[in-house]
SERO-4910 file (N, C-alpha, C, O; in steps of 0.05 Angstrom, whole numbers):
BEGIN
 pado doro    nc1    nc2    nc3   cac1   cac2   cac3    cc1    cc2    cc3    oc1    oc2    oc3
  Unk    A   1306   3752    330   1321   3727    329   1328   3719    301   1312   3725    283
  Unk    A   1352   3703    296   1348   3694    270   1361   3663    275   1369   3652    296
  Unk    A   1360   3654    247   1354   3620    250   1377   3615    235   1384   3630    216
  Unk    A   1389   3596    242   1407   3575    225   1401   3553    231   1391   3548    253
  Unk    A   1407   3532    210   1396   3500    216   1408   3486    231   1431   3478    225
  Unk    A   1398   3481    252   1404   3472    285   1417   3481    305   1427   3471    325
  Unk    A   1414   3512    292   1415   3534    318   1400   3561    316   1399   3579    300
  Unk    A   1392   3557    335   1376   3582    346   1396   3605    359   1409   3602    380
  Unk    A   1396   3622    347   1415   3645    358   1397   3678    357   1387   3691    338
  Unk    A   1399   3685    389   1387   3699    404   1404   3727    409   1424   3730    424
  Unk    A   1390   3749    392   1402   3776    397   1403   3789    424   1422   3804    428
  Unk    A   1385   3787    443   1387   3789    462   1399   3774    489   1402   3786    511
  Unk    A   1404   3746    485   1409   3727    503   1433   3714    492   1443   3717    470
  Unk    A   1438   3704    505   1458   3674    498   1451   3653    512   1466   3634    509
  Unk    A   1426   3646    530   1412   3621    528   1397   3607    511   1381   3620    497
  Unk    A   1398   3583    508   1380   3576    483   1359   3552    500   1367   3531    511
  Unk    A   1332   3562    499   1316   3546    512   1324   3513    502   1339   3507    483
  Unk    A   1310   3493    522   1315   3469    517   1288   3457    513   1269   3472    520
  Unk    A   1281   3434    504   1264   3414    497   1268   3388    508   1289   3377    503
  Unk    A   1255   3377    520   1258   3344    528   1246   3326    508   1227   3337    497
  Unk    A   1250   3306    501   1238   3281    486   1234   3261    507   1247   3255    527
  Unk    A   1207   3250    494   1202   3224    504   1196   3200    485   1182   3203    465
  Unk    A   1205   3182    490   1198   3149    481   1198   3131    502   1215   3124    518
  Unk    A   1172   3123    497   1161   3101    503   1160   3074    492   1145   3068    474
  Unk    A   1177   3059    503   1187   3036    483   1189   3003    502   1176   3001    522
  Unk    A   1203   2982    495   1197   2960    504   1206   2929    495   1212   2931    471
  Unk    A   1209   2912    501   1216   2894    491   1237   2890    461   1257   2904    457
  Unk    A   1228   2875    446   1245   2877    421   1247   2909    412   1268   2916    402
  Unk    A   1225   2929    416   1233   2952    402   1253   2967    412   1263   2984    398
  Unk    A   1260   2964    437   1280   2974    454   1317   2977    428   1332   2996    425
  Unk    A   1316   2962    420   1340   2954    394   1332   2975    374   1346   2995    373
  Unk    A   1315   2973    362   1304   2994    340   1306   3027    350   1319   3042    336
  Unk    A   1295   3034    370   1294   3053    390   1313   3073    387   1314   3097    380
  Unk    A   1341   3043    402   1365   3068    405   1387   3067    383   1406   3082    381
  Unk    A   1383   3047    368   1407   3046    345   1397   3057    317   1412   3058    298
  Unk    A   1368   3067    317   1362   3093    301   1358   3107    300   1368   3125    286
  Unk    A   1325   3108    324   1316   3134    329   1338   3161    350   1340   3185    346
  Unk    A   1351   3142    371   1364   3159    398   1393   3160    377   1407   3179    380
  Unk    A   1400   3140    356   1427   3156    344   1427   3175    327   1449   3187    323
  Unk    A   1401   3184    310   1401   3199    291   1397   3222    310   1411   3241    304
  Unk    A   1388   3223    321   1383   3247    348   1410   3250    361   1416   3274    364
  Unk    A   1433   3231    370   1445   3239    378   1471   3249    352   1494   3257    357
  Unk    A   1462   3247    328   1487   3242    313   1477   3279    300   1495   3296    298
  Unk    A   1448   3287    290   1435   3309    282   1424   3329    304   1427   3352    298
  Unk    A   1413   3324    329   1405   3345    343   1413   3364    356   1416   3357    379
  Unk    A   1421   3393    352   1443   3404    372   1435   3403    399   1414   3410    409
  Unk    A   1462   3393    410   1442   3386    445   1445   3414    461   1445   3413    486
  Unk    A   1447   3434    449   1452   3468    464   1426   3468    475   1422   3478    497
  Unk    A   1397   3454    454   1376   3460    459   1358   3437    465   1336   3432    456
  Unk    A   1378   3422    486   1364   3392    486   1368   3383    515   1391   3377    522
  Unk    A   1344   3383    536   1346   3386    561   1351   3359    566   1375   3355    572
  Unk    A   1335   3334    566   1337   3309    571   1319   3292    554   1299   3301    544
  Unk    A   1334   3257    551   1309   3251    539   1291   3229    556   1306   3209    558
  Unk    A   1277   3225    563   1265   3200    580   1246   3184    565   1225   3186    552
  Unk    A   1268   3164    576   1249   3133    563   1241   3122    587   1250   3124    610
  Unk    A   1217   3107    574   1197   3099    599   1194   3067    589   1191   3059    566
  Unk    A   1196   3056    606   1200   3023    597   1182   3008    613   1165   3020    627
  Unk    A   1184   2986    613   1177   2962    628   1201   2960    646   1224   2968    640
  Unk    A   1192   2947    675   1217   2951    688   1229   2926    685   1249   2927    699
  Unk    A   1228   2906    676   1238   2881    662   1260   2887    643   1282   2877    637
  Unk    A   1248   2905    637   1269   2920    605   1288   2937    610   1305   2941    593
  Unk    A   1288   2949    634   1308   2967    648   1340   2958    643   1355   2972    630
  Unk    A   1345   2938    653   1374   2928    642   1381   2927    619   1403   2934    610
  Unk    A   1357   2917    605   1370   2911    575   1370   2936    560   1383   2938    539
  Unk    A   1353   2959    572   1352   2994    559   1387   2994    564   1403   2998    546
  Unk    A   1391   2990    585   1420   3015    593   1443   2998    591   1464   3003    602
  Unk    A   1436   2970    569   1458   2949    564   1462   2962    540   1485   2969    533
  Unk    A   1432   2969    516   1437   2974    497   1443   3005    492   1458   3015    476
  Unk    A   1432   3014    505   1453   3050    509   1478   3048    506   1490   3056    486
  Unk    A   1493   3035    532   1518   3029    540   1528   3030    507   1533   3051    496
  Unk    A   1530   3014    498   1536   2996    476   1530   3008    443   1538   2996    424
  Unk    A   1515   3033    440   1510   3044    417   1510   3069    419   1506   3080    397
  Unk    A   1512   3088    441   1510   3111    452   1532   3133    459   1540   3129    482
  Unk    A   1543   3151    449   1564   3160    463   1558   3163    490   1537   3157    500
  Unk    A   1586   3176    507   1586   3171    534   1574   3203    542   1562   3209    563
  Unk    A   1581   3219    520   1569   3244    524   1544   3249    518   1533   3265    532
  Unk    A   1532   3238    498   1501   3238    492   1486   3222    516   1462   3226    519
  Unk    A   1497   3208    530   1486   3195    549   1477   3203    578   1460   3193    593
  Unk    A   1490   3223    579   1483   3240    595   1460   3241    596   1447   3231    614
  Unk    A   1452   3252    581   1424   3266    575   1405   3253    574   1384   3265    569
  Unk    A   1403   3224    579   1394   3194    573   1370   3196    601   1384   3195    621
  Unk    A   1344   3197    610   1340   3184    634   1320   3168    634   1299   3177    624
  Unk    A   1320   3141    646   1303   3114    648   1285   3118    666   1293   3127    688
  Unk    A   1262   3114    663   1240   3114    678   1221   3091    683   1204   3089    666
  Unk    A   1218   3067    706   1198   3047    706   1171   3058    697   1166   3080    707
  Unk    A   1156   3048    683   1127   3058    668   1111   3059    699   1089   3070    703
  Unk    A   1125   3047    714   1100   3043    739   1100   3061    751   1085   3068    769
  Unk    A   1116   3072    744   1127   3103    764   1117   3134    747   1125   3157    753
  Unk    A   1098   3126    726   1100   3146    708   1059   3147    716   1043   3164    722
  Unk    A   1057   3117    710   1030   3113    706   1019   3084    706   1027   3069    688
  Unk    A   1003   3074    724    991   3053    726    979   3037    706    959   3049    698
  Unk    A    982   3019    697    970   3001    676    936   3002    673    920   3012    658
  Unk    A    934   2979    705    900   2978    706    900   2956    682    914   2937    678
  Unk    A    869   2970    663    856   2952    647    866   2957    625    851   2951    606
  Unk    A    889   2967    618    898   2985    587    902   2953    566    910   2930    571
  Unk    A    896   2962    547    918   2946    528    951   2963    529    957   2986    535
  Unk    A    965   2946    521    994   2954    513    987   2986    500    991   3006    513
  Unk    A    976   2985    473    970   3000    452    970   3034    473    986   3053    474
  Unk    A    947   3026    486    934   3051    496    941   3060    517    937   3084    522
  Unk    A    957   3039    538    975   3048    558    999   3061    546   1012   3075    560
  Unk    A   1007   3058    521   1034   3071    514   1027   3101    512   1042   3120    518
  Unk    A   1000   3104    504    985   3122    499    986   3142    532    995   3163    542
  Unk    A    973   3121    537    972   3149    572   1001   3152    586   1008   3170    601
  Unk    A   1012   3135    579   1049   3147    576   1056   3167    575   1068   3179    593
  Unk    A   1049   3175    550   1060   3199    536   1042   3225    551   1049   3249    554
  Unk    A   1021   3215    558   1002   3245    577   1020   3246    604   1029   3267    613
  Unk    A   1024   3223    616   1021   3216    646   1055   3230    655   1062   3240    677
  Unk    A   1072   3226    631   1098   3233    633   1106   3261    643   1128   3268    652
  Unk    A   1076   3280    638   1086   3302    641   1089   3319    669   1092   3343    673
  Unk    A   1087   3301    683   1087   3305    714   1119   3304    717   1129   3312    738
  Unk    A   1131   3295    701   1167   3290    698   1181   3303    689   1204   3302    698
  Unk    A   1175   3317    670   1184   3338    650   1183   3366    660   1167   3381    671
  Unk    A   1215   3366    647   1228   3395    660   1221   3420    648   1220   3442    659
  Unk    A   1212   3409    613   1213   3439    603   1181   3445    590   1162   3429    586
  Unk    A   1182   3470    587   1156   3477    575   1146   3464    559   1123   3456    563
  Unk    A   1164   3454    526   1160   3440    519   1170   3406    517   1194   3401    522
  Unk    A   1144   3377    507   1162   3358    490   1155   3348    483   1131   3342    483
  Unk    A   1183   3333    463   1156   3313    444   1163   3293    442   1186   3286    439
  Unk    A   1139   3277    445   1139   3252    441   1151   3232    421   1143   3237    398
  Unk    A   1163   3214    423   1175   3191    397   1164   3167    404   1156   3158    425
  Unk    A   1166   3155    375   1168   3123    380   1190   3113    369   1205   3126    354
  Unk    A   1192   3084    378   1209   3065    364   1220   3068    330   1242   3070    321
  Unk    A   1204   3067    322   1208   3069    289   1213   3096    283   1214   3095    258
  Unk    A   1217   3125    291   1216   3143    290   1248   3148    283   1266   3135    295
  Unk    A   1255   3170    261   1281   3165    260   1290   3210    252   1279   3230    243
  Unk    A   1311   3204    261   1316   3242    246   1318   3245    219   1313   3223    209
  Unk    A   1324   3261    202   1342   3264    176   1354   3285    176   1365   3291    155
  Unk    A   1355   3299    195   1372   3334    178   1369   3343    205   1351   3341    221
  Unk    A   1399   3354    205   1410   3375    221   1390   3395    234   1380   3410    218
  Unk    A   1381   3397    264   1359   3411    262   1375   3418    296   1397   3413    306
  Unk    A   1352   3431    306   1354   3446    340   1331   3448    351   1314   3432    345
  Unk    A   1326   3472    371   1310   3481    385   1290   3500    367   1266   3503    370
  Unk    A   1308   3513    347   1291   3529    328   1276   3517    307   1256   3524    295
  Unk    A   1284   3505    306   1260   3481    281   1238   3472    286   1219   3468    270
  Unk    A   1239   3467    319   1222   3451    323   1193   3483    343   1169   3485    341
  Unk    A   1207   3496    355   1200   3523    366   1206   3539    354   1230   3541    348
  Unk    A   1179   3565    342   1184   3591    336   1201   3613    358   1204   3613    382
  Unk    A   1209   3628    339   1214   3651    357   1192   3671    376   1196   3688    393
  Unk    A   1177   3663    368   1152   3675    386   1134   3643    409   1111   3641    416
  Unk    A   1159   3623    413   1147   3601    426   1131   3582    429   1125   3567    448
  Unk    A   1122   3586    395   1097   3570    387   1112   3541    381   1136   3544    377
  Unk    A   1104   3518    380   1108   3489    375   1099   3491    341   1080   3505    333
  Unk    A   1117   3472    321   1114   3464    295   1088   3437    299   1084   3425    320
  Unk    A   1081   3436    286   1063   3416    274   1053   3400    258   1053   3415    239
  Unk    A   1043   3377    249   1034   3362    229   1001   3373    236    988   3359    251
  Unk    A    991   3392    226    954   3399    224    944   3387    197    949   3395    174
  Unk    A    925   3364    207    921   3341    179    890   3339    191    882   3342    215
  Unk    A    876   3334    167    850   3319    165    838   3306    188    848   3283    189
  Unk    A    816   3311    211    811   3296    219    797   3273    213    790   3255    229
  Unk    A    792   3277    181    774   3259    175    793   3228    174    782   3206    180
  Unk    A    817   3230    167    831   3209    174    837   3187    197    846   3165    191
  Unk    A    832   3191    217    818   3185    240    788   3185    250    783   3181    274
  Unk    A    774   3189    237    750   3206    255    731   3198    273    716   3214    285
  Unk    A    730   3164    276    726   3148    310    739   3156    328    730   3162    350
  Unk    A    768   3158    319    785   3169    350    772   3204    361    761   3211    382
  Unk    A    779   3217    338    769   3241    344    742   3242    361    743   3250    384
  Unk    A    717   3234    348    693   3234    353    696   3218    389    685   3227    409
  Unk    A    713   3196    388    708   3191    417    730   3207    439    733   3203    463
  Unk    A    741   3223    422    770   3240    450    735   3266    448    727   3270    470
  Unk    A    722   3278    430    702   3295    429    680   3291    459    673   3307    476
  Unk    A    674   3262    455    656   3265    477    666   3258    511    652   3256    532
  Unk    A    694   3256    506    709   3258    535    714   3284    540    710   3289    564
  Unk    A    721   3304    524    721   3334    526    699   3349    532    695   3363    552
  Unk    A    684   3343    508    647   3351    510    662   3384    491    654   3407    498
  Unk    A    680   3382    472    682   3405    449    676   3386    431    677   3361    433
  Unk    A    666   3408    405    665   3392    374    685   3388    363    702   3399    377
  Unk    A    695   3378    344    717   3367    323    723   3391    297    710   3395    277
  Unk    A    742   3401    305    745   3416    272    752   3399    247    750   3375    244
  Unk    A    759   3412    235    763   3398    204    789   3393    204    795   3377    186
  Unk    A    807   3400    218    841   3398    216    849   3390    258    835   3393    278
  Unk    A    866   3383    257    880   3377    284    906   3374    281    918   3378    260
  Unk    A    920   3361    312    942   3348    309    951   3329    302    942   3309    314
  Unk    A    968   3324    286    982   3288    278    986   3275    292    981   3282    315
  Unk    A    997   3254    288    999   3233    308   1033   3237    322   1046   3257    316
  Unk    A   1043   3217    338   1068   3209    344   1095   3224    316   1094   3214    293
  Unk    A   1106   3236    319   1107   3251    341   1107   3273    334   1114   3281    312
  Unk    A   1096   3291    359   1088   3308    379   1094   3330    393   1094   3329    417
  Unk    A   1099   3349    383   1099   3372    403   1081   3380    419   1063   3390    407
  Unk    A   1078   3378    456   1063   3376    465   1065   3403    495   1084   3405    510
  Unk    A   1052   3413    496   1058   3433    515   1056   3417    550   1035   3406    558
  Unk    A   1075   3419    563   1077   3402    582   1047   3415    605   1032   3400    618
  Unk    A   1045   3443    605   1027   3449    627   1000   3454    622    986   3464    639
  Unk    A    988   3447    591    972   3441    589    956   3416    585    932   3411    587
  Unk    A    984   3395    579    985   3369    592    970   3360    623    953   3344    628
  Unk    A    982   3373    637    982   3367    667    953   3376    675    941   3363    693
  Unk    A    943   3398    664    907   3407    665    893   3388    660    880   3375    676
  Unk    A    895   3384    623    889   3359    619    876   3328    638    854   3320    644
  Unk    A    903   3318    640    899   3298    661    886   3304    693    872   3291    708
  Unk    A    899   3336    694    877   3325    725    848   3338    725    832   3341    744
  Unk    A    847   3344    698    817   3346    691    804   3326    687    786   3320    702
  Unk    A    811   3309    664    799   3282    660    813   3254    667    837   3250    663
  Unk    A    799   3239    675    805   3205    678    822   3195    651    807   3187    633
  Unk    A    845   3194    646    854   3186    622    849   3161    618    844   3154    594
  Unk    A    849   3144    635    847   3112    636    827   3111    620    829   3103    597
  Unk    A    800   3122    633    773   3120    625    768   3120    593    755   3107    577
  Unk    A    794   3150    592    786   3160    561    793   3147    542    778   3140    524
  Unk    A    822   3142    546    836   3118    530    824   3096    522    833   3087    501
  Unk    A    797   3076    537    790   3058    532    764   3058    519    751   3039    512
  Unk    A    756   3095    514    739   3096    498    749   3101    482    737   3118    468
  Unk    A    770   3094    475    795   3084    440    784   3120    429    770   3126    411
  Unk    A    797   3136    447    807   3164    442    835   3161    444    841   3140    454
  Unk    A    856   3178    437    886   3180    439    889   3199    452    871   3213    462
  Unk    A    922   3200    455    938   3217    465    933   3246    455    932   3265    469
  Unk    A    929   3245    425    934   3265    414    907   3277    403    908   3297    389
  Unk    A    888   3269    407    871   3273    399    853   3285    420    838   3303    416
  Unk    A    856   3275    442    851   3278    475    862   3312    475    847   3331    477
  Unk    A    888   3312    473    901   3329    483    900   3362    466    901   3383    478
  Unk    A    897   3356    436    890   3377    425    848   3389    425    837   3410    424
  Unk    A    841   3368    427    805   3378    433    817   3393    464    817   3417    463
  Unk    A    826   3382    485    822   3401    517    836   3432    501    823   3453    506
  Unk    A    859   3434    485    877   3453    479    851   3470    460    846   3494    467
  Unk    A    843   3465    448    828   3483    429    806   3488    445    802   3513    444
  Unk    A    789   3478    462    760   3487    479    777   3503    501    766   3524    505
  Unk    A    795   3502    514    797   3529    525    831   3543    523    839   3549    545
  Unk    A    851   3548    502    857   3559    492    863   3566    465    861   3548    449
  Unk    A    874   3595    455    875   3594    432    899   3588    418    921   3599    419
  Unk    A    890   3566    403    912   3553    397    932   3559    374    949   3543    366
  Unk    A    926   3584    365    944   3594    343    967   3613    365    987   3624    356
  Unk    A    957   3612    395    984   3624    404   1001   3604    431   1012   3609    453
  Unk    A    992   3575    410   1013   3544    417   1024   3538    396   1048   3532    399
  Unk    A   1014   3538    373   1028   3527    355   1026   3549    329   1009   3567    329
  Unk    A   1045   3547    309   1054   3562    287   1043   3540    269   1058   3523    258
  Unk    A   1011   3542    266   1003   3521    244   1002   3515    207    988   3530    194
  Unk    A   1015   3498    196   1022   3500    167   1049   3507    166   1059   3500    145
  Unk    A   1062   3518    181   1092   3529    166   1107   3507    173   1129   3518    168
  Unk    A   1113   3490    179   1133   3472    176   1128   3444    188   1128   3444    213
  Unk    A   1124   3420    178   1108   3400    195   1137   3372    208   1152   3360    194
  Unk    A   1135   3371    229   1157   3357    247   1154   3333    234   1173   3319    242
  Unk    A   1135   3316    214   1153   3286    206   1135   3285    179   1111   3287    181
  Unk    A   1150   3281    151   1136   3279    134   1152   3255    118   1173   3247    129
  Unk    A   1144   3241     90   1153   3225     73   1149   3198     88   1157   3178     75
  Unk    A   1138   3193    115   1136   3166    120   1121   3144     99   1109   3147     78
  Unk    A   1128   3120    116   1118   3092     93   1109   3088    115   1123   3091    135
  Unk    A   1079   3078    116   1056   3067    134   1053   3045    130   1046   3031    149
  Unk    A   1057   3035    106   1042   3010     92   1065   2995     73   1081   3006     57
  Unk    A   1063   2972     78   1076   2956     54   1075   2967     26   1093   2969      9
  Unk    A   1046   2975     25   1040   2981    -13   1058   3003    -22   1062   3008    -46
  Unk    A   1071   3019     -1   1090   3038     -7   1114   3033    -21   1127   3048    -34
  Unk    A   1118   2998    -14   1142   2986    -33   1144   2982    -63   1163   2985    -78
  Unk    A   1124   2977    -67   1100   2969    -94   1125   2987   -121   1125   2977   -144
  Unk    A   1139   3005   -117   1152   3030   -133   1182   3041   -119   1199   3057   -128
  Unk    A   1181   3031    -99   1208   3043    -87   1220   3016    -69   1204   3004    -53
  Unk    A   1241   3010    -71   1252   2996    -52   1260   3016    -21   1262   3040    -18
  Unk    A   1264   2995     -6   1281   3000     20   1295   3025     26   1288   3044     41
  Unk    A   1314   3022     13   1344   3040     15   1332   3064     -4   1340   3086      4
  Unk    A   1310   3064    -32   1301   3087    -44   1286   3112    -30   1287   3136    -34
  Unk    A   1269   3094    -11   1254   3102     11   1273   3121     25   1276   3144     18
  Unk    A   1284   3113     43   1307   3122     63   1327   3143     46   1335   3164     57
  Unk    A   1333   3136     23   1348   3156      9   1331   3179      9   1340   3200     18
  Unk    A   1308   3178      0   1283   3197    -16   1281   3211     18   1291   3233     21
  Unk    A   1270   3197     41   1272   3217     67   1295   3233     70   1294   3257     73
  Unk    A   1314   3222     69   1339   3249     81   1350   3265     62   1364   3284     67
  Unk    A   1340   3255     30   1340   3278     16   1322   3300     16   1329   3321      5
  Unk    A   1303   3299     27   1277   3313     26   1294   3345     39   1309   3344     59
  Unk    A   1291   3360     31   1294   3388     44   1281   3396     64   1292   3412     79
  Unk    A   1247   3387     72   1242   3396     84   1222   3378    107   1204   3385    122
  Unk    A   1236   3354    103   1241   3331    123   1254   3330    148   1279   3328    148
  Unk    A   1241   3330    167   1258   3326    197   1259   3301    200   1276   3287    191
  Unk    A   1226   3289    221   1227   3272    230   1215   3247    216   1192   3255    210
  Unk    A   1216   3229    209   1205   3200    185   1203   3177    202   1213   3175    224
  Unk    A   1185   3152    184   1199   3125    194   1183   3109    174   1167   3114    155
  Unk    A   1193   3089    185   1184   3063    170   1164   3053    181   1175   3037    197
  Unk    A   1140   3051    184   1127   3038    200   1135   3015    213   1144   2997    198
  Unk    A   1133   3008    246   1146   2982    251   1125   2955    241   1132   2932    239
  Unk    A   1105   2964    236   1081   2932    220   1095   2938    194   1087   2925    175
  Unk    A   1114   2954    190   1101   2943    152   1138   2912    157   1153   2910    176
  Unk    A   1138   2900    134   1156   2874    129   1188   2876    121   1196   2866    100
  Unk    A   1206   2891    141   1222   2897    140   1243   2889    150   1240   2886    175
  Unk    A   1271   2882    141   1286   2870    159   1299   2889    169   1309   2905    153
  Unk    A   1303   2893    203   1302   2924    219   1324   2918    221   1336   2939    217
  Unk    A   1344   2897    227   1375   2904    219   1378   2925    184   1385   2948    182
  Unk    A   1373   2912    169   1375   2928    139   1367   2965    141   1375   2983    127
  Unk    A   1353   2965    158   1329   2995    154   1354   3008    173   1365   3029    166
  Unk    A   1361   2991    199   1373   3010    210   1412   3011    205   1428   3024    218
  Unk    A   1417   2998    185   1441   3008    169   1437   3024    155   1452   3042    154
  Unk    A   1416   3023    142   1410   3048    124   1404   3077    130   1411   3096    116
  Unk    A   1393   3076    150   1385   3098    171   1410   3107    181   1414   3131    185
  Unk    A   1430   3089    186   1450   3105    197   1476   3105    182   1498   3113    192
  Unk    A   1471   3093    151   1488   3102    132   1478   3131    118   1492   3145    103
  Unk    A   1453   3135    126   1448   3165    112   1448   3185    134   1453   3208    127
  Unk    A   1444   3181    153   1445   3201    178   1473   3207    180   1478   3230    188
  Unk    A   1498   3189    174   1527   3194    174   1525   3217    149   1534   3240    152
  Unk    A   1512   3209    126   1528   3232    105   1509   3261    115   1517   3284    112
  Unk    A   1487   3253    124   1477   3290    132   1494   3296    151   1497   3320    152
  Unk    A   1511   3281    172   1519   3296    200   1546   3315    191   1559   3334    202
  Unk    A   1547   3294    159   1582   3314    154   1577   3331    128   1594   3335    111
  Unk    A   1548   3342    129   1543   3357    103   1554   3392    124   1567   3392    145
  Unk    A   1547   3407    114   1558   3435    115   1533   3456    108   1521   3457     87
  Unk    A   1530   3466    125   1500   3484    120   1506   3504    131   1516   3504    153
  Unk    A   1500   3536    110   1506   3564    122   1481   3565    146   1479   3584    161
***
């Protein structure tokens, strides 16, 4: 196989596998959602290798999802668009918000068409021309963020004793996610997610301890060679030396920058972030790449 940026082109075939995305989103973030994250995606992702994306809402929010689609979305990217009541995905119960968004992202995979997907959030934005091959090796492995567990290491330590495996020194990143859908689905009907979640374990932390205790996970993921979201701002103090727009410039300049964001806690005016976001996502969509 060989690669060009945001296409995957296949010596033997002329199909190009597909990927689904998910976001889990809601109220005010519903605005943020699709006028950065779902346009930089629809304005950078080639959709040759882009099955569907499903958002999972509040069903309160349902109208106002497919008011604000309507309204910032092409008619052809829309297609590919599908809304899902959260109630229909996965039961609330005793969750906080936080952690039900969390069993979202597991619970979804009872919905999902393709082998693989990954997960987004609200604040989550593209920068560069990318596909099915960026994100999937040619040998079908998923890209990765593999970081420190010590960065986390409450969450870890409590997704550890819902598994009953130990913690290595490295794992998966957070949101977002390349997630294998059918080891997903083991997952959950192995363990009580509700349960686990409220022993303030995650999605992702949950899901890579079941993946490493019983398979080998260097033949899921292609680990170190290329990580799906880097140059983010977590924190206000990130301003401290760069403004706004330096930030956002500095992500889509990055070469080897996909996915970024702005954190939605840090003090930002999300009209401003998301002009910016989609004044720089316009000049990558009309750049030119062999």
């Amino acid at each position: 196989m060989k690669f060009k940026r945001g296409y995957l082109i296949y010596s033997t075939s002329n199909i190009m596998p597909k990927l689904s995305f998910v976001l889990v989103t809601a109220g005010n973030d519903i605005g943020l959602s699709v006028k950065s994250c779902l346009k930089t995606i629809q304005k950078l992702y080639n959709r040759e290798g882009l099955e569907e994306i499903i958002i999972v809402t509040r069903e309160s929010d349902i109208q106002k999802c497919r008011n604000i689609i309507k309204q910032f979305l092409g008619a052809n990217f829309r297609k590919f668009i599908r809304i899902m009541n959260e109630k229909k995905v996965m039961q609330r119960k005793d969750l906080f918000t936080y952690r039900y968004q969390m069993g979202l992202k597991l619970a979804i995979a009872k919905h999902v068409k393709t082998k693989w997907y990954m997960t987004l959030d609200s604040d989550l934005y593209l920068t560069k021309k990318i596909g099915y091959g960026e994100l999937i090796d040619e040998e079908g492995r998923a890209h990765i963020n593999y970081e420190p567990t010590s960065c986390h290491a409450g969450w870890w330590k409590n997704a550890s004793k819902v598994i009953k495996t130990k913690v290595e020194g490295r794992g998966m990143g957070v949101t977002p996610s390349i997630l294998n859908r059918d080891v997903v689905l083991k997952l959950i009907k192995k363990h009580n997610i509700h349960d686990a979640l409220n022993q303030v374990a995650t999605e992702y932390t949950l899901y890579w301890l079941y993946l490493i205790a019983n398979y080998d996970k260097n033949e899921y993921y292609c680990i170190g060679e290329r990580p799906v979201y880097s140059m983010c701002v977590w924190t206000n103090k990130q301003f401290s030396k760069r403004s706004l727009e330096e930030h956002i410039k500095a992500q889509f300049n990055s070469e080897n920058t996909m996915f970024t964001l702005i954190q939605s806690t840090c003090n930002v005016n999300s009209q401003k972030l998301i002009s910016l976001v989609n004044k720089y996502s316009d000049i990558e969509k009309n750049k030119q790449y062999e």
